[in-house]
BAGUZA-732749 format. One record per residue (C-alpha): x, y, z. Coordinates in steps of 0.1 Angstrom, whole numbers, padded with zeros to 4 digits, always signed. Example, Ala and Ser with C-alpha at 12.3 -4.5 7.8 and 13.67 -1.06 7.14 Angstrom:
% residues 2
+0123-0045+0078+0137-0011+0071
This chain:
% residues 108
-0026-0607+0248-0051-0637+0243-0073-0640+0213-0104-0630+0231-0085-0594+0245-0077-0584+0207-0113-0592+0195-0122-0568+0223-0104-0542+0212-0107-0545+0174-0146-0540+0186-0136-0511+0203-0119-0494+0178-0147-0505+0151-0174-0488+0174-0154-0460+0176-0148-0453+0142-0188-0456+0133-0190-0430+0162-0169-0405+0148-0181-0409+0109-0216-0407+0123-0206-0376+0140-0189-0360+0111-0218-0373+0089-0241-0347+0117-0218-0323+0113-0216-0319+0078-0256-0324+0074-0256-0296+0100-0237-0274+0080-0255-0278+0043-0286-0272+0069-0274-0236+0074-0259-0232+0040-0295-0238+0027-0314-0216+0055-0287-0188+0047-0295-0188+0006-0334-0192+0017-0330-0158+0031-0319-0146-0004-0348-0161-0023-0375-0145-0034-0409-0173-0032-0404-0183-0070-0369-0187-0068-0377-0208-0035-0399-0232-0055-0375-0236-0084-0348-0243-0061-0368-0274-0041-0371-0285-0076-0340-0286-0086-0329-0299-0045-0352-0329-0051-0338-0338-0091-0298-0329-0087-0289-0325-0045-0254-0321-0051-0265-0294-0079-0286-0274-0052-0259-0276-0024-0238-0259-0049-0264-0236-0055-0269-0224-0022-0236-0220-0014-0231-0196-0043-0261-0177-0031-0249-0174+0007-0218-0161-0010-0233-0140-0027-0257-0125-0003-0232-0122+0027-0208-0101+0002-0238-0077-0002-0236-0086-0040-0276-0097-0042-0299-0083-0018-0329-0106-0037-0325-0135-0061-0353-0142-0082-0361-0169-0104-0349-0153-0135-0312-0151-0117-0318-0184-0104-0325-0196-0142-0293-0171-0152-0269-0192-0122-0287-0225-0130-0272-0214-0170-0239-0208-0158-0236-0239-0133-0246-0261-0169-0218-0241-0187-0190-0248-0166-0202-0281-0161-0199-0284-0204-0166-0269-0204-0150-0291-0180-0163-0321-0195-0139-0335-0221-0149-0349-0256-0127-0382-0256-0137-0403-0289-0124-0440-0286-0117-0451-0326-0128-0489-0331
């Protein structure tokens, strides 16, 4: 193999590596898509509002979110979640989040 056959194929394989993290990159926006139409279905309008809020400041904390609601809703365990419970799940998302986080004091 010449010089000019490998610099083919290294452009082969880096094309097709972009392909398939694009694709997977689709994939995985097509699934938080759902995710989020799913927990919509759950929401009452308040709780809608609150939640583009929150979707806007903290995505990752939304995704979360919503995948708790679907959860919840396809279990049968909520029927509606207002923005009260949303406030209540938004409480409990902040408490985990304290109690995981650990309190490490560097002496100087």
């Amino acid at each position: 193999m010449d010089e000019d056959e490998l610099e083919k194929l290294r452009e082969q394989k880096k094309e097709e590596m972009q392909e398939q993290q694009q694709s997977e990159e689709e994939a995985l926006e097509d699934q938080r898509d759902q995710v989020k139409q799913e927990a919509s279905k759950y929401l009452t309008k308040d709780a809608k509002e609150r939640m583009g809020n929150i979707r806007v400041a903290q995505p990752d904390l939304a995704s979360s979110i919503e995948m708790q609601i679907a959860r919840l809703g396809r279990s049968g365990r909520v029927e509606k979640v207002t923005d009260d419970q949303l406030k209540d799940i938004l409480k409990s998302f902040q408490s985990e989040k304290e109690k995981n986080s650990s309190d490490i004091k560097f002496r100087r």
